[in-house]
KELUM-564876 format. One record per atom (N, C-alpha, C, O): x, y, z; residue in one letter. Coordinates in steps of 0.1 Angstrom, whole numbers, plus 5000, padded with zeros to 4 digits. Layout:
// residues N
XYZa;...
END
This chain:
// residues 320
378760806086x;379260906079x;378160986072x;377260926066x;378161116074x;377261206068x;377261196058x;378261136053x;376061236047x;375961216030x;376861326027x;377661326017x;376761436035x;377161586027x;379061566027x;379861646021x;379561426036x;381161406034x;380861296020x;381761326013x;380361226016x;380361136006x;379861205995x;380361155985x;378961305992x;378461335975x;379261425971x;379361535976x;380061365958x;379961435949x;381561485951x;382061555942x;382561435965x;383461415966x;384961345958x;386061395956x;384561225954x;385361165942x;385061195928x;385561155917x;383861275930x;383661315913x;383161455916x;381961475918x;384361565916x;383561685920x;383261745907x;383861725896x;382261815910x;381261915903x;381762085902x;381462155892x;382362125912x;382662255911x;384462265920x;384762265932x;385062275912x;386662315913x;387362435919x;387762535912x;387462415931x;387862605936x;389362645935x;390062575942x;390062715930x;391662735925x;391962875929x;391662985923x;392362865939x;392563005946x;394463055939x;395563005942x;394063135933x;394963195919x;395963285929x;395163325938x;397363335933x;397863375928x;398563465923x;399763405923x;398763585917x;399263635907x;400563705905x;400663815909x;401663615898x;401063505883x;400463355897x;400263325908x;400263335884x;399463175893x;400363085894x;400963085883x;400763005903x;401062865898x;400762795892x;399762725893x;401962785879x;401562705867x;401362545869x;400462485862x;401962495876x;402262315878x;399862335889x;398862285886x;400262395896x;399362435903x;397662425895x;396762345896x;397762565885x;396362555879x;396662465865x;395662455857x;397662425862x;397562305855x;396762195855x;395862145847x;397162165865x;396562025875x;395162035877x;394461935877x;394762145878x;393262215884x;392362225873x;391262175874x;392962285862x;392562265849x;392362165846x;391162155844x;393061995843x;393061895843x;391861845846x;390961805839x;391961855865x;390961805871x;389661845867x;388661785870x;389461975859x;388062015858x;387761945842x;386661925838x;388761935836x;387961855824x;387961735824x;386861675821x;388861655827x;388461485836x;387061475837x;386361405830x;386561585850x;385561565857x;384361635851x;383361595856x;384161715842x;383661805835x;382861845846x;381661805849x;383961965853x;383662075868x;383762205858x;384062235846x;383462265869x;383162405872x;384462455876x;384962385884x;384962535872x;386562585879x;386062755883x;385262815875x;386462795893x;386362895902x;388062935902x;388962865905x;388063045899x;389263105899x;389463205912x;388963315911x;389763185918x;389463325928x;390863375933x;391763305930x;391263515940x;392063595940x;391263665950x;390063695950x;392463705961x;392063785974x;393263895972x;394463875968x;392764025978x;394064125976x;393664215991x;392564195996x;394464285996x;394564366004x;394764476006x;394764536017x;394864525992x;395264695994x;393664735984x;393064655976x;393364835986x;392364925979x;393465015971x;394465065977x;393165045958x;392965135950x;392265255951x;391065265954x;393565405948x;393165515959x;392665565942x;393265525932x;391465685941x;391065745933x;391065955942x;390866015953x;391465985925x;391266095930x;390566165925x;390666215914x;389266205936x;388166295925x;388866435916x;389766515920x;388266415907x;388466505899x;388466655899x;387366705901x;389366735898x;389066895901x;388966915916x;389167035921x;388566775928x;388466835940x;390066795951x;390166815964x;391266735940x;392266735950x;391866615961x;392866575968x;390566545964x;390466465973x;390666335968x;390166315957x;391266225973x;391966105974x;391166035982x;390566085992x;390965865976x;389565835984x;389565665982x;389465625970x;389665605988x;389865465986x;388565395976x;387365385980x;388965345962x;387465265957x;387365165955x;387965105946x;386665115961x;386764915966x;385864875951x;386164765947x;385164925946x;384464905937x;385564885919x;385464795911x;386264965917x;387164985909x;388464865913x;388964785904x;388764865922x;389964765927x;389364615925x;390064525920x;388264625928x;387764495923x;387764475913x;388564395910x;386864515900x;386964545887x;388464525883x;388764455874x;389364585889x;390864575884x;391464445886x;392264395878x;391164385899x;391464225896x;390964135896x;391464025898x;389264185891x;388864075883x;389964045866x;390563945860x;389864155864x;390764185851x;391764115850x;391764025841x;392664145859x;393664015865x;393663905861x;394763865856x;392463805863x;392463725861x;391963645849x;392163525847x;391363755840x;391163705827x;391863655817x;391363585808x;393263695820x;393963575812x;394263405813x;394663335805x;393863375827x;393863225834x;392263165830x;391763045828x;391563315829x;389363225829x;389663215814x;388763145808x;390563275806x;390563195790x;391163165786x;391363185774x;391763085793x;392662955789x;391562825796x;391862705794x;390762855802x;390162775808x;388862755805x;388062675810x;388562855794x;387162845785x;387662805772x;387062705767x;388162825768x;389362765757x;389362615757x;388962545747x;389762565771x;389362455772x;388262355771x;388362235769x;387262455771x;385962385774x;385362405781x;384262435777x;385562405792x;385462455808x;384762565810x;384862675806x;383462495823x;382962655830x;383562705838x;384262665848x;383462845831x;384762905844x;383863025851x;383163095843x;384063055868x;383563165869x;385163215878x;386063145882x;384963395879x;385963435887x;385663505897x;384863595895x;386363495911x;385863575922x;386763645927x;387863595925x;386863735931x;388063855939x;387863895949x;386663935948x;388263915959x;387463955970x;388664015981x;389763975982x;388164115988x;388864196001x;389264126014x;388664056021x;390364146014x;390664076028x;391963966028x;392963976020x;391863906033x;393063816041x;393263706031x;392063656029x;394263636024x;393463526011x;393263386020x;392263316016x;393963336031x;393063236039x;391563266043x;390663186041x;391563346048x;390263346052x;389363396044x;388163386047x;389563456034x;388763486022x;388063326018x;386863306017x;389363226015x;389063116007x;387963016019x;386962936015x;388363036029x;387462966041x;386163046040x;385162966041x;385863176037x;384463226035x;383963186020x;382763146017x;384763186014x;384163166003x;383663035998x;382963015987x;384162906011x;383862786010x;382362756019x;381362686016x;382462806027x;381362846034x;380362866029x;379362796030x;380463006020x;379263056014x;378862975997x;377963015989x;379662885994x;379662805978x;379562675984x;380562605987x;378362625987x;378462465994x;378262375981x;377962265984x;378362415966x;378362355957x;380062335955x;380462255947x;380762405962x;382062365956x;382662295966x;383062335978x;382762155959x;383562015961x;384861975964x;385261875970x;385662075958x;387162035961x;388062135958x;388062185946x;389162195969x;390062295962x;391162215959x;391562115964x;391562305947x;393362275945x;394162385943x;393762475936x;395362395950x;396062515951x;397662465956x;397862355961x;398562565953x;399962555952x;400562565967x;399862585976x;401762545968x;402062585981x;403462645980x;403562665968x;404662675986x;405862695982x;406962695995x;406562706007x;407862695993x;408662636006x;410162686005x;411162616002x;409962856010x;411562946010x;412462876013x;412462786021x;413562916007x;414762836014x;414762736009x;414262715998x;415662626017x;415862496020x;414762406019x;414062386030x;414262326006x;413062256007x;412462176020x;413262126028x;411662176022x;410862166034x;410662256044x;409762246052x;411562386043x;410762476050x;409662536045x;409762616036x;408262496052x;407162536046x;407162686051x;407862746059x;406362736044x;406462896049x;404862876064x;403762816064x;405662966072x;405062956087x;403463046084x;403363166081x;402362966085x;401163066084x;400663116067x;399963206063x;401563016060x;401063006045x;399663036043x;399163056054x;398963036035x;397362996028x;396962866026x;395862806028x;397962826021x;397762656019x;398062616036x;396962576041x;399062616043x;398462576054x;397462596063x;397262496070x;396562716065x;395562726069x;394362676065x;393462646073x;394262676049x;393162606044x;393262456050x;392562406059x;394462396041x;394162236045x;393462256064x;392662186070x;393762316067x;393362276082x;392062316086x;391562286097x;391562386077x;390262426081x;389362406071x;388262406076x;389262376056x;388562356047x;387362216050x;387562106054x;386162276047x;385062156046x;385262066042x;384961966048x;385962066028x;386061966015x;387461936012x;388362016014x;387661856008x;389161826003x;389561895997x;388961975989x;391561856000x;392062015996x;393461915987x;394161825993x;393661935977x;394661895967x;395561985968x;395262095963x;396961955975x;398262055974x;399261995961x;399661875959x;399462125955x;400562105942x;401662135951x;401662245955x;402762025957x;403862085963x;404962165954x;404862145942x;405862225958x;407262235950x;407562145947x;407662165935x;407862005949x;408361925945x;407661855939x;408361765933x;406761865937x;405761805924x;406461765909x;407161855904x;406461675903x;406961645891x;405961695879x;405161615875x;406061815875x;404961835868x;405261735851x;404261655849x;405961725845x;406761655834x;405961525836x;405261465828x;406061465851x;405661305849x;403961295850x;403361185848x;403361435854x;402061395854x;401561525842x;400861625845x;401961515831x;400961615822x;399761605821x;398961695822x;399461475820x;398161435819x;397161425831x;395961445829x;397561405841x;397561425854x;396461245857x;395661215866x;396661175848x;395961045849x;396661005865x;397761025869x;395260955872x;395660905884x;395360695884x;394260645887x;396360615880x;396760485883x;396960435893x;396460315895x;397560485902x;397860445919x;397460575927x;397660685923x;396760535944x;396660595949x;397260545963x;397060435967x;397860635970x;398860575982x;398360645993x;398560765994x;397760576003x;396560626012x;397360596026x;397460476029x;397860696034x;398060686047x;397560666059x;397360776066x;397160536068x;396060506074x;396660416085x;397760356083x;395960416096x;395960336108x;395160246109x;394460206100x;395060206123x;393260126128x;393260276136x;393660216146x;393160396140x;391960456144x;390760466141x;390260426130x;390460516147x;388560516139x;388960646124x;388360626113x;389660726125x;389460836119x;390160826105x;390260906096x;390760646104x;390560566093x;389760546084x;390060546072x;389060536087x;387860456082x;387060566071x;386560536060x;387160676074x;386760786067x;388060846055x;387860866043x;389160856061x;390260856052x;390360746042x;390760776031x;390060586045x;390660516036x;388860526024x;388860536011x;387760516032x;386660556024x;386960646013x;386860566003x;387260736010x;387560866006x;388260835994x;387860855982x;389660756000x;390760735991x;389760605979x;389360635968x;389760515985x;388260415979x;387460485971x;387060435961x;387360555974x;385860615966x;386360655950x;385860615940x;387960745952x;388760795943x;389160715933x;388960745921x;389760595938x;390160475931x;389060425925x;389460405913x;387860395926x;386760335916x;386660425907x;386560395896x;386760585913x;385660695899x;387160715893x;387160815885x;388260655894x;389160685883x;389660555881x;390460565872x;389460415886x;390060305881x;391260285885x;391760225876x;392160315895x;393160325899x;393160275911x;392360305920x;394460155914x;394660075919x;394760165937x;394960285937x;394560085950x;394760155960x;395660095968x;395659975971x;396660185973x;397660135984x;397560135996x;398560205999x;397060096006x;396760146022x;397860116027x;398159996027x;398960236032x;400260186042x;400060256058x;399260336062x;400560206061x;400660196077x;402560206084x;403460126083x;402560296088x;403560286092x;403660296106x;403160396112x;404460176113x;404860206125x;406260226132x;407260156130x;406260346140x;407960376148x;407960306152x;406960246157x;409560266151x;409860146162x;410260166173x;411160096178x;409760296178x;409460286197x;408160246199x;407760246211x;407160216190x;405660206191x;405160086186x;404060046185x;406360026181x;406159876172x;405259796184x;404059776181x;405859756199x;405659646210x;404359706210x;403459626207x;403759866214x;402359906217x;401659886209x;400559836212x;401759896198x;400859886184x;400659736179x;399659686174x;401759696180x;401759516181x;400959476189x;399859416186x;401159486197x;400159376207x;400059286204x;398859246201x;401059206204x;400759026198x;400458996185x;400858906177x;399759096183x;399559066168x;400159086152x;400659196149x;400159006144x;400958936137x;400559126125x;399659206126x;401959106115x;401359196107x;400659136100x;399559176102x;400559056092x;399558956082x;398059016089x;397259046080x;397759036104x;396459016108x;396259206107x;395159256106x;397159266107x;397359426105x;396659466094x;395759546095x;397059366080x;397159416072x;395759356062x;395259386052x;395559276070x;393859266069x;392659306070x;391659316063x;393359356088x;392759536096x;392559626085x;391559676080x;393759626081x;393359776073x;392759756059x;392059836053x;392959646056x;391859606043x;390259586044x;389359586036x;390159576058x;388959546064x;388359696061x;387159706058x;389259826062x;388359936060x;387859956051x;386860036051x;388159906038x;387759966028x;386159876027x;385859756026x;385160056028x;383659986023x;383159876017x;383559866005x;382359776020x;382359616015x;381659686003x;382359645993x;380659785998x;380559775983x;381359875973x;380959945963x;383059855980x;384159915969x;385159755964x;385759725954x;384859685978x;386059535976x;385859485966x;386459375965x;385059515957x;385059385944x;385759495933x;386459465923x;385159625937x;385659745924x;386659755920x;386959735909x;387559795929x;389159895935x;390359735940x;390359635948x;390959765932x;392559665939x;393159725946x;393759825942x;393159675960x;393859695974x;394359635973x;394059515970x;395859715977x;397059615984x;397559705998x;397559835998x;397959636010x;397859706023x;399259666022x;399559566015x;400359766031x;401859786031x;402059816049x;401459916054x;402659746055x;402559746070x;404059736071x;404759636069x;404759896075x;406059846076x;406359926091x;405359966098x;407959926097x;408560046110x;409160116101x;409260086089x;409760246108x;410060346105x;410060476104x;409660516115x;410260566099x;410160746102x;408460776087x;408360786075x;407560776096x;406260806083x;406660876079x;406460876092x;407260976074x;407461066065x;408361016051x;408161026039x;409160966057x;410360886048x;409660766040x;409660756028x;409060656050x;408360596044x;407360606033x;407460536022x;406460696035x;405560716028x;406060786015x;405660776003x;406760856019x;407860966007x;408560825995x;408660845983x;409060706002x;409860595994x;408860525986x;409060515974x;407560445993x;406860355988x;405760475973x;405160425963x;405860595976x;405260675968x;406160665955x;405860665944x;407360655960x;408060705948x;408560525941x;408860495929x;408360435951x;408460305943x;407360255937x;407360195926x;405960285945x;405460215933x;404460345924x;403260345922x;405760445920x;405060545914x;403660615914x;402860635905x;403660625924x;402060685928x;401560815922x;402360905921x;400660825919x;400360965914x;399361035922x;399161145918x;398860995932x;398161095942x;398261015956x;398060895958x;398661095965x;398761035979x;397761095987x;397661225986x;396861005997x;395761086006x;395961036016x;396060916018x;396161156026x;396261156040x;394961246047x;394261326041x;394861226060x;394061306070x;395061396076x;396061346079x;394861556080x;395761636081x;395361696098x;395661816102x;394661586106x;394761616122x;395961656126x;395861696138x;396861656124x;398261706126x;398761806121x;399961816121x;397961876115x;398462016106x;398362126113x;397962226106x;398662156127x;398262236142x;399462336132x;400362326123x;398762466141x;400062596138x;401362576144x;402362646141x;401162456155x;402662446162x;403262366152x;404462396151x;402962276145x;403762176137x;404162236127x;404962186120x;403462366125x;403862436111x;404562506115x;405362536106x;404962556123x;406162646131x;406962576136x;408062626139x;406862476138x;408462406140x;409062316129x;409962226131x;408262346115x;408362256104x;408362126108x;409262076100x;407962026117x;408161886122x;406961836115x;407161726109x;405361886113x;404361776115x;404461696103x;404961756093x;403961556101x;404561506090x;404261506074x;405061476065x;402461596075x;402061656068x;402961786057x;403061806045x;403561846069x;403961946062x;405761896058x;406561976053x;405961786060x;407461756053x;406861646040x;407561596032x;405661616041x;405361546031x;404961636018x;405361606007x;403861756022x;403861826013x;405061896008x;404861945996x;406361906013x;407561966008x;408261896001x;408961975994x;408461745998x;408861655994x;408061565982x;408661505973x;406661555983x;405961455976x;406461525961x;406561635957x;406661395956x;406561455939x;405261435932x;405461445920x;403861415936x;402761355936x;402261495939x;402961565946x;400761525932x;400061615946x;399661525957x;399861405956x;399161585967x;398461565980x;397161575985x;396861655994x;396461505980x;395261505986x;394861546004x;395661476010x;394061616012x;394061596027x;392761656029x;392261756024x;392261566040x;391361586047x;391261656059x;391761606069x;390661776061x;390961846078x;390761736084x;390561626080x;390661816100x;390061816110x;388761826107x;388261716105x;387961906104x;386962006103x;386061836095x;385161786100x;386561806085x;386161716077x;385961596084x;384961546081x;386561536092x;386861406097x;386261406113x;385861306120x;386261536118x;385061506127x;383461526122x;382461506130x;383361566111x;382261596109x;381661466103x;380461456102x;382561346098x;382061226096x;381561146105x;380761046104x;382061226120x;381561106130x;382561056139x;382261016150x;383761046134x;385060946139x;385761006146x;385761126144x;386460976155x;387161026162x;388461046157x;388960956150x;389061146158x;390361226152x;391761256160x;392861306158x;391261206169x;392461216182x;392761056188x;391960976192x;394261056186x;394560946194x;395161006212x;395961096214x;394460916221x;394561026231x;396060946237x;396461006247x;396960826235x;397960796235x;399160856236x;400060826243x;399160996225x;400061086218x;399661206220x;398561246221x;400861296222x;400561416226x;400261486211x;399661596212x;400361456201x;400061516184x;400061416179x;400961336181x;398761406169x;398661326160x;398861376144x;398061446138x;400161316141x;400561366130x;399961376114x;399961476106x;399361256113x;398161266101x;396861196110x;396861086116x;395761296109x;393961226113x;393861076109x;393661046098x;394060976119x;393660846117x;395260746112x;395360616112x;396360836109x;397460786104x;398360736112x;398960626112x;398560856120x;400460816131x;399860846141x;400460846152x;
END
């Protein structure tokens, strides 16, 4: 595993909160939280698309000014950078031209100091319809660095504080485990918070995934991932059940009250987001927890392999 996937990751340094406007309150709540916990850097940023037309004066001519439009929503955002200096908190704010996915993907790019985004997502209609081609769905799928989704269904009331006690980590034996359950590991020591590794298997995949072998010896496997110098720090408990992973993981979160769930998001393809199926995106529609996720982008860049070539889509990186 690369150092530049391990530093500074469970304890980030600079906070990216792509704003919004109005912002999501449950959203930069959470973000706010996370940056005095961690005593981070919060980055407020805001992408817009239209230019602000000016009209020279006395000459009747109309003229687009990128310079002013900017200035105008930086402005924008000054009521969110002081509540968040108020706090305590370093805050800087950025605004920028263009597309707000791909703004947020440049701007992670060009800020290799910032460690972790968090941002909102929302879901028209009928919960779980994720919106097709969101921001939050393109980031999780392309972002360097871990990406914290505040879903709709977030409980904001049960996490004010946003203290994280249990962490409910979605994992297989692929290789592309081993970097997800790391991760989740790492989180659990720098906050003291117990860890859950579940495993869920369909039971059309039970006999292949079995292979003779017992779950007791599964659930060992997956205990086996967690880094030999986290096993003395962090309390693991591994959960090996069948079933629908989404449901699953959606139940055991809500029984043994989890407050942050991490998965790997190899399954977060534009087709899955268009046919609302992949399991990522009915998990973010449903979790009452945020959601921690790891790309693609992330998880091969550890090293591990991210594809099970078994399956025509792998629903979460290293998970189903």
């Amino acid at each position: 595993m690369s150092d530049a996937f391990v530093s500074g990751w469970s304890k980030p340094s600079t906070i990216l909160f792509p704003a919004e406007l109005p912002a999501d309150e449950k959203a930069f709540s959470f973000a706010l939280a996370q940056a005095a916990e961690f005593g981070a850097k919060l980055i407020l940023f805001h992408s817009y698309e239209v230019l602000a037309v000016t009209e020279a004066e006395g000459s009747g001519t109309r003229f687009y000014d990128s310079a002013a439009t900017a200035r105008l929503e930086l402005e924008k955002l000054e009521p969110l950078a002081q509540r968040v200096r108020e706090a305590g908190i370093e805050c800087a704010t950025v605004a920028r031209l263009g597309s707000p996915a791909e703004q947020i993907i440049a701007c992670l790019g060009e800020r290799p100091e910032i460690d972790r985004v968090v941002m909102g997502t929302h879901a028209p209609g009928p919960i779980g319809k994720m919106l097709v081609g969101s921001v939050a769905e393109t980031v999780l799928r392309s972002a360097p660095v871990p990406v914290c989704i505040i879903g709709p269904a977030t409980v904001s009331g049960r996490y004010r504080n946003y203290a994280t006690r249990t962490i409910l980590c979605g994992v297989s034996l692929h290789q592309s485990s081993s970097t997800v359950v790391q991760f989740a590991a790492e989180l659990a020591a720098e906050q003291g918070a117990r860890l859950i590794l579940q495993h869920v298997i369909r039971p059309q995949e039970q006999a292949q995934i079995l292979g003779g072998r017992s779950v007791d010896r599964i659930n060992g496997e997956l205990l086996d991932l967690v880094p030999a110098a986290l096993q003395g720090s962090v309390t693991v408990h591994a959960i090996v059940v069948p079933g629908d992973p989404t449901d699953e993981l959606l139940y055991w979160a809500s029984a043994e009250q989890t407050d942050l769930i991490v998965v790997g998001a190899q399954g977060a393809s534009a087709f899955a987001a268009a046919t609302c199926q992949g399991v990522v995106y009915k998990l973010l529609a449903h979790a009452q927890c945020p959601v921690m996720t790891l790309s693609p982008q992330v998880l091969d860049a550890s090293g591990k392999k991210t594809a099970d070539t078994r399956q025509g889509e792998v629903f979460l990186a290293g998970v189903f």
